[in-house]
N, C-alpha and C positions, 0 to 999 in steps of 0.2 A: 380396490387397494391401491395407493400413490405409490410411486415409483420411488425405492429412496434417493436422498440427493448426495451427488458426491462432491458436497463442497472443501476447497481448497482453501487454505490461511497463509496470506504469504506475507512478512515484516517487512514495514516499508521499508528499511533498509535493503533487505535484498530488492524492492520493488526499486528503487532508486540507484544500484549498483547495475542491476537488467537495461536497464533505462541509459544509463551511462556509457554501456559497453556499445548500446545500438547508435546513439545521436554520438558519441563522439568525433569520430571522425568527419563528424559534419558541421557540428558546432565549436565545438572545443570541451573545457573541462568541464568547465560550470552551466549547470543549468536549474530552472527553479519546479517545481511540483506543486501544480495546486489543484488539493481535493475540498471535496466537499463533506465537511462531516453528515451521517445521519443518523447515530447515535454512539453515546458514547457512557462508561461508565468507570467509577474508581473505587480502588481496592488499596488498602492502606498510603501507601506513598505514592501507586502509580496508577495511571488513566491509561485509561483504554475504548479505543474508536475505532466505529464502521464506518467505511465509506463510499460512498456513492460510484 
């Protein structure tokens, strides 16, 4: 029997705000995020993506 997974969903937005709180004080406000999609799917108006 497999072990179940306890995977986690986090919106880039909060991934991007976590991210901000840590490099700020070292870089300043702005910074840029770049993922790599590896799939991705849509549902009436909105898309929605994994990423690597």
């Amino acid at each position: 029997m497999t072990e179940p997974t306890n995977t986690r969903f986090f919106s880039l937005s909060d991934i991007t705000t976590r991210v901000q709180q840590i490099l700020q004080p070292h870089i300043g406000k702005l910074f840029w995020v770049k993922a790599e999609i590896s799939s991705g799917r849509e549902k009436t108006s909105h898309k929605f993506f994994n990423f690597y």
